[in-house]
Structures are given as C-alpha cells and as structure tokens.
N, C-alpha and C positions, 0 to 999 in steps of 0.2 A: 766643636768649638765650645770652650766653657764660657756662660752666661756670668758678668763677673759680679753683678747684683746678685746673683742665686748663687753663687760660689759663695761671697763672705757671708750672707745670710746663715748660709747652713752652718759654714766652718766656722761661725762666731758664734752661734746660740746660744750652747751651753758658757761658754767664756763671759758674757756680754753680759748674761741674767747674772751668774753669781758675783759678778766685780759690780753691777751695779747695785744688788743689798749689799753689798761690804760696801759703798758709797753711801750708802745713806742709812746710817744706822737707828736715824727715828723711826724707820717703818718699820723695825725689829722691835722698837720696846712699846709702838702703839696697837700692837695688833689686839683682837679681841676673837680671832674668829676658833672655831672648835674645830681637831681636826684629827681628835681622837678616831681609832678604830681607820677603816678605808672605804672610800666613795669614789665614785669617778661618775661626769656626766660626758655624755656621745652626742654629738649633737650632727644629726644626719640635713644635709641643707638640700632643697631641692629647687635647682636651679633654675629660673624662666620664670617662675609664679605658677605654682599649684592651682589648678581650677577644681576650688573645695567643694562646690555648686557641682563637681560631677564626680564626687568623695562622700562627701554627706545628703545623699539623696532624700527625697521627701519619699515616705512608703502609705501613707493614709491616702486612701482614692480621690479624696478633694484634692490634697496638695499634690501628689502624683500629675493628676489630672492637670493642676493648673500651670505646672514644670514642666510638663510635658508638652503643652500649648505653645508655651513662652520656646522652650527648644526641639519645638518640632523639627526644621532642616536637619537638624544632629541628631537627634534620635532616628531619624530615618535610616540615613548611615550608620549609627551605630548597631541596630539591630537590637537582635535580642540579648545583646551585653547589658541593653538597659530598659529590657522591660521589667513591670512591677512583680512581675511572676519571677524572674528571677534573679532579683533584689536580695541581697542580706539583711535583714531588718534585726536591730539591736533594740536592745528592751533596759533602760536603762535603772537603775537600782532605785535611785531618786531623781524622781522626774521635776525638776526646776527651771528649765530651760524651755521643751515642746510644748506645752498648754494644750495637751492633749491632742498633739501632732503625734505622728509617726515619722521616724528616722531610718535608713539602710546603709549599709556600704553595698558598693558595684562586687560582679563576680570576681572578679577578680583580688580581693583583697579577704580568703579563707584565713589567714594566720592572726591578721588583726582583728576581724569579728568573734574566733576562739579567744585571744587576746580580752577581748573587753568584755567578752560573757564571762571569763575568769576573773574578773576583777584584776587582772596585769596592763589593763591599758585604759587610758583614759582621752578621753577627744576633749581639747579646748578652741571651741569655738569663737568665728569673726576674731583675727588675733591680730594688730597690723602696729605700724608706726605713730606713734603720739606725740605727741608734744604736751597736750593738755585732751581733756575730754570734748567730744565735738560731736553737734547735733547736726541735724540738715540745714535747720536754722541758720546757727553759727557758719558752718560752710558755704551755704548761700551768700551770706552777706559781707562774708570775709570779715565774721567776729571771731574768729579762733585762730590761733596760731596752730600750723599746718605745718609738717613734715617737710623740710626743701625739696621738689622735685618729686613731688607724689608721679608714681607710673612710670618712672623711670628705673631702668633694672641692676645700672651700678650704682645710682644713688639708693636705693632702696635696698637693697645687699647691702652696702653699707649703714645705710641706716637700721635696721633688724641688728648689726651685728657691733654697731662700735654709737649708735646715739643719733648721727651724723652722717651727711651725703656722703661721694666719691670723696676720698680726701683725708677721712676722718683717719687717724692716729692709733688710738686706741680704744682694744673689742672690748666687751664688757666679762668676756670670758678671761680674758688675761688680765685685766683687774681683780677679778676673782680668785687669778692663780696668785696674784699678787699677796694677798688677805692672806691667803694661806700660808706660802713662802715666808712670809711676815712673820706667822704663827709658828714655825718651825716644821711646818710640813716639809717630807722631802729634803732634810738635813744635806744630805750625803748626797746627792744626785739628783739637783733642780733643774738639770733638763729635761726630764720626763714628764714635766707636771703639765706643759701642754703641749700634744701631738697632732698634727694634722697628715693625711695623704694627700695635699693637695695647696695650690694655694688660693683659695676660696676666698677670700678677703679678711677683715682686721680682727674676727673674731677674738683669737688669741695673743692678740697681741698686748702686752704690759707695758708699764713704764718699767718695770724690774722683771718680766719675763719675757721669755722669747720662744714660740713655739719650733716643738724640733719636728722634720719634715720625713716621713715615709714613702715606701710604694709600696704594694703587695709583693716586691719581691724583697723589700729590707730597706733601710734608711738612705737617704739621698746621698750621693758620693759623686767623687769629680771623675768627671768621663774617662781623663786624661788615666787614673789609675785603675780603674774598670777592668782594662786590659790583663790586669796582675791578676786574675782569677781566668784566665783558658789557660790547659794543662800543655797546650802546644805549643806557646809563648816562643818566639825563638829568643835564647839566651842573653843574646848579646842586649835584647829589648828590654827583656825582664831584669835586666843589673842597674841598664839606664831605670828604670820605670822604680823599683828597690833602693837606687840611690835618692831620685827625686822624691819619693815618699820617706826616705830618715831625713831630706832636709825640712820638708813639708812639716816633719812632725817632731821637730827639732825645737824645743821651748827655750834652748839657751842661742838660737841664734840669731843676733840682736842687731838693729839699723839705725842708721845716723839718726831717723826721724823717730817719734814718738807715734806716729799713725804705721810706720813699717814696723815697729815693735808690737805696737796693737795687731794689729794684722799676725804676723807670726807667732804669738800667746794665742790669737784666738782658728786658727789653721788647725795649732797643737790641736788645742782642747777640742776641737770640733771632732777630728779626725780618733783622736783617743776614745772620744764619747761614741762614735762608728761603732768604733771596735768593741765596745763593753755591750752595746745593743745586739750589734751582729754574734757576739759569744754568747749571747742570752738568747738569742732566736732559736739557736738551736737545741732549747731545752723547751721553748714553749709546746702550750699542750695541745694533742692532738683532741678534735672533739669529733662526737656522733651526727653534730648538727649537718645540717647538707645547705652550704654555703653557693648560693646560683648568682651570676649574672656580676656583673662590674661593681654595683652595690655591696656585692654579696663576698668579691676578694677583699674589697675593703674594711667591711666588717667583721671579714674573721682574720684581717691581720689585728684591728683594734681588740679583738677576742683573745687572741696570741698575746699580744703584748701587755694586756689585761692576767694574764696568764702567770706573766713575769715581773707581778710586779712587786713581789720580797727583792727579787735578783735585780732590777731596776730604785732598788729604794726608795717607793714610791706608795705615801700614802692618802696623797690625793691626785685626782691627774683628769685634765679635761683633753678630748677629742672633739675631732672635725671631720669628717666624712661628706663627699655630697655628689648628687648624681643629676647630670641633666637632660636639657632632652623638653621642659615642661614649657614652655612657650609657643603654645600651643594656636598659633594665629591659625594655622589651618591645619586638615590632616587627624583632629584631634581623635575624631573616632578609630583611625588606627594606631597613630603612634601611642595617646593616652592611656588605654589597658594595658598596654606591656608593659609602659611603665609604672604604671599600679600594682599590675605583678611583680613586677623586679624591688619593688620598694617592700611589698607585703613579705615575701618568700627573704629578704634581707632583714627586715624587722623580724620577724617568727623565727630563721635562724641564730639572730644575734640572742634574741632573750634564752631560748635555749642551752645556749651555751655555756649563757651564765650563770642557767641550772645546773649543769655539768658542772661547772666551777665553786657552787653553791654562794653565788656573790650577787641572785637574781634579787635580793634588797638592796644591796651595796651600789648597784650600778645602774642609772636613769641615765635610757635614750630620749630623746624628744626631737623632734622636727621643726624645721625652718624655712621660708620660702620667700621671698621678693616680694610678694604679695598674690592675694589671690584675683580671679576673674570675672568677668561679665559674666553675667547671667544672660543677656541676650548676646547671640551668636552671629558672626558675620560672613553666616555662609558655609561654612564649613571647620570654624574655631570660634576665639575666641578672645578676646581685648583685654588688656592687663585691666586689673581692677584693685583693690585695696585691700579690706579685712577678708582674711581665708581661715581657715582650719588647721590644726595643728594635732599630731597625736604624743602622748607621753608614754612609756611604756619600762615598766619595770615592777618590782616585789614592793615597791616603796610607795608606788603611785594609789592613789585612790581610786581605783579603776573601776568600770562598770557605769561611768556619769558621764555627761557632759557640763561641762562648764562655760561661762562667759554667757552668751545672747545666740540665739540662731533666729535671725528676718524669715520671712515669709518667702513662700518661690512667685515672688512679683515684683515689677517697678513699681514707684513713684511712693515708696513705703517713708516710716520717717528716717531709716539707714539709709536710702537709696540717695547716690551721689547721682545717678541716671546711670541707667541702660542696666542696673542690676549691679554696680560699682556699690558693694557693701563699706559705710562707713564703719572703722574698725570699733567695739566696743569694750576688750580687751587689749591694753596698750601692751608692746612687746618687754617693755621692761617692767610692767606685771608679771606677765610670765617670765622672762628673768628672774624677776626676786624670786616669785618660791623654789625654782630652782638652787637660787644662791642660798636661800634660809636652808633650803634641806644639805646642801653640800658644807654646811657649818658655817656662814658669814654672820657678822651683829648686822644690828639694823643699822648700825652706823657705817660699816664698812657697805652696802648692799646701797645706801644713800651716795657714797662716793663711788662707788664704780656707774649708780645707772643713772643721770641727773636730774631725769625729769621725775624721778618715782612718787617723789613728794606731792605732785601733782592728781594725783590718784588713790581713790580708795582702799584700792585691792580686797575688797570683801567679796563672798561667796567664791574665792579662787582656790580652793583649799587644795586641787589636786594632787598634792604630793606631800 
C-alpha cells in the first residue's frame, strides 16, 4: 500500500524546489552566500539523547573518583568498559576548557580518539537548545526564556534541528540549502542539494528546498513499480506495470484541476530525478573503507553519492543520516557500547573515505542529539537531560580541542539544573553558524535561517 504523504513528498521534490525559486525571483538577486569550489556537510543525528557524561569521561583520579561515586550502580554493570585503566584519555592541543582536569573517550570509541590526536576531529562540548543565554539563576527563577518542552524528545528533535518544538516548518539546514540555491549553487540539478536516508525530522527542510530521500539500496520509489526490476516478472504484469509508469511519467498529461496538474509535473519530475540518480549509482566509487553496522550502510551510501557529485551537478549539498537506540532509561551498560562502537567504526569509516576521494577538507560531518543526560542514574540508566556533547570531524575542523564549557562530575554545580541535568552553554545555533560560515553563508543569510543567533556571542567557538 503506498503511503500517499510519502508518495507526493518524494515525487514532488525536485519539481516543487525548482518552481518555487522560479517563484520568487528576489531570492535569486539577494543572495550573498559563496559557493565557489565544493562542500558538503553530514550531519549524523543520534536519536534518544546521547549520554555525553558516558562519551566524555573524567580521567584525572579526583574527577574519576568523584564520577565514579556519583555512578557507581552503572559502573558496576558496566565493568571494566569503564574503568580508569582502560579509558582513552585525549590530550588536547589547547587546553581552555579542563583547568587542569583530565578527559577520555570510553573503549569503545578507537577511530575518534585517532580522530582527534590527528587533529580531524574536534569535541564541542555542553551543546543544547537556547533561546537566549541561561544561568541556574535565571532557570530557577524563571528569568530566562527557555526552549518549549525542554526533555521532551520530539520537541527537542525539532528544536536542534528547525529553531522550534514538534511542529516547526523549517530546518535550519534547508535554509542553508536555500542561501545557496539563491547563490546559483547547483544550477542544473537542485534536488541533490539536500539528501537524507531517513525521515528524521525538519532538518532540511526550505521554503525553496526540499530534501530528496534515499535508502542504502538507492532512492525512494513507489512500491507499486518496484516490481518492474525481478527478471521473472510475468509478462502480462510487467506491460500493465510499463504502461502505468509512461503515464506516471507523462509531463504532457494534463487535468481539469490545477492541483491534478500539479501533481502530474511533479510524479514526472520526481520519477525522472530516480532515474538520473539511480544511473549515477552505478558509477559511484567503490572504497577501501570497511563500512560496519546500519550507521555504517548509510554513510557509505552518503560516501557514494558524495562520489557522484560532478554527475549529480552538485556543488553544494547537505545530508542527514541518523541512528537510534540512545534512550537509554535502562540497559545502558549494554546496549550503550555498541552503540558507541557503531557510531565510532561509522564516523572513522566515513572520514576515510573521503580520504580516498581527496574531499577530507571539503566535507564536515558533525553530530546531533535531542539532548544529553543525567548524570545521576536511576538504577540502571538514565533520565533525558539537556546540554551534551557533540563531535565534528573532518580536514576542515580544528581538531585536537575541545570547545564550549565542560561542568564538573557533580550536582548542585552552577550548570546543574539537578540531578546532573547540564544547562546548555553552547547554544545549537552557535554551532550551526560556523558550520553555515564555513559552508559559505554571510552573516546576514546565517541571521535569517537561525533566529535566535543574535542572541549570543559565539566567541571562543572557532572549530571549523
């Protein structure tokens, strides 16, 4: 049964973005943004709220000691995945952040501590949702304007990704694709400029763009035709199946209404755009990289299509990927390391790759999450919480540092909202903009896609 939301979605994309810049021709002569040469950002989302508190570990024997106190029931179970002995401890280039603390990653994460002793990956820490800057104070007293729905995991998906609770319209990434399309990025072929595998929420979504949808096995298509690719097809099926797909893809065949017309221009173009992907896949490049785990097909389709992107006409283009599993209320000491393995071994494969393609400056992954966790544990997990940790990773990045603030491993701090609930000190559309400055936006286009930016200083954020 086809879903007919996710039908017109897909089969309008490419139709829907380029009819509406030919609608609005101001956004063609306002642009500003730069879009020489090619960039692409990946933006890996990790669904449930990442618990950064068992990501960025304390490795100095005071802080150790006192993290370890605080979650002792967990470390119990966890075992020797998280003892101090066999902790990754990263030694960071410029130390502005630890004030003579010590930091580790868990075992599980070899590819990103190689990563960040290379200078290709950078940790931005306490990263969450703002509205404005907020102390405990302010929190307390309900003097700061606050996120709608803090700790809630579709508002706050939404919010990271479009400004705004459940509901919100548009992602900040698709205003970006905006800026660019504006700019004349992507001439010839503006459905490429935002991909996801997934429909993760409004990240990419534009007023003038519309993201096109993949799966590891090739771009989203109607069930109904599906069938036209088994070589056993009986005949009589495959004439019916052959006709209905030339009417499908019929741009001269026109209806009384003006939404039936819509509709049939945007089927064509949808289906046409398939077909120019799906002829392109099969030239994309093969790599050395060793691509593991559900994370890991979806980053090396983004690596593929990365691959193709002379043959896609595309010289700027943002991605969406994301993998869950991180809500982590209980369980966390087992199901947690695999998924820190699966994240690591998909992060270390994707940069790789794009060594292979010589594009490892050209192309910034970065991370995403709902929010991060309690520090104090309820048993065997853990309680959504607010500011978490964030990695970037690419040729571009500043790597080797941490950035933002990192609290102490204890309550009642001046971040602690209680129980270990880190107030965020990095707002997400900080981090946004220097992504958007480094993928070529002005400051003025970078003001209009993230609203509250002005609100913040963004100094000492220089990662990228």
């Amino acid at each position: 049964m086809i879903n007919r939301r996710h039908f017109f979605k897909q089969a309008s994309a490419s139709v829907l973005s380029s009819a509406a810049i030919m609608a609005h021709p101001a956004a063609i002569t306002s642009h500003a943004a730069n879009t020489s040469g090619y960039k692409a950002l990946v933006c890996v989302f990790l669904l449930g709220g990442l618990d950064g508190h068992d990501v960025l570990l304390p490795y100095d024997s005071a802080s150790y000691d006192a993290f370890a106190n605080i979650r002792q029931a967990l470390i119990a179970t966890q075992g020797a995945n998280r003892q101090r002995a066999n902790l990754k401890p990263l030694v960071p280039r410029t130390d502005t952040v630890l004030a003579s603390r010590q930091i580790a990653l868990p075992p599980e994460m070899p590819n990103v501590k190689s990563l960040f002793d290379r200078g290709d990956a950078a940790i931005i820490s306490n990263v969450g949702p703002l509205i404005e800057p907020v102390t405990r104070t302010t929190f307390q007293s309900s003097g700061a304007k606050l996120p709608p729905r803090l700790f809630s995991h579709n508002d706050q998906q939404a919010t990271w990704q479009a400004s705004a609770p459940e509901g919100a319209q548009f992602g900040w990434g698709g205003l970006f694709a905006d800026a660019v399309l504006a700019a004349g990025a992507n001439a010839s072929r503006q459905e490429f400029t935002t991909i996801t595998s997934g429909e993760f929420g409004p990240l990419l979504s534009g007023r003038l763009s519309s993201p096109y949808t993949f799966s590891t096995d090739g771009p989203a298509e109607l069930f109904l035709l599906a069938d036209l690719k088994q070589t056993d097809l009986d005949p009589e099926r495959r004439d019916l199946l052959e006709a209905i797909r030339q009417t499908l893809g019929s741009p001269t065949l026109d209806g009384a209404h003006i939404l039936e017309r819509d509709m049939v221009r945007a089927i064509d173009g949808g289906l046409r755009t398939n077909d120019l992907f799906n002829s392109a896949r099969s030239r994309a490049a093969s790599f050395n990289a060793s691509f593991t785990g559900p994370l890991g097909a979806q980053l090396r389709a983004v690596a593929e299509t990365i691959s193709l992107r002379s043959e896609l006409f595309a010289s700027r283009q943002i991605f969406f990927v994301g993998v869950g599993g991180l809500d982590t209320h209980s369980a966390q000491a087992t199901t947690l390391p695999a998924l820190l393995a699966q994240i690591d071994a998909g992060i270390g494969a994707f940069h790789a790759a794009m060594g292979e393609l010589g594009l490892e400056n050209d192309v910034t992954l970065f991370t995403a999450s709902d929010f991060g966790r309690s520090l104090v544990v309820n048993g065997n997990g853990t309680d959504h919480g607010w500011g978490g940790h964030q990695f970037a990773v690419g040729g571009a990045v500043n790597g080797g540092n941490i950035y933002g603030s990192l609290p102490p491993p204890a309550v009642g701090h001046q971040a602690d909202t209680g129980n270990g609930r880190i107030i965020p000190s990095v707002s997400v559309e900080e981090y946004a903009a220097k992504l958007g400055s480094w993928f070529g936006l002005s400051e003025g286009e970078l003001n209009a896609s993230l609203p509250n930016l002005g609100n913040f200083s963004r100094s000492g954020l220089d990662f990228i």
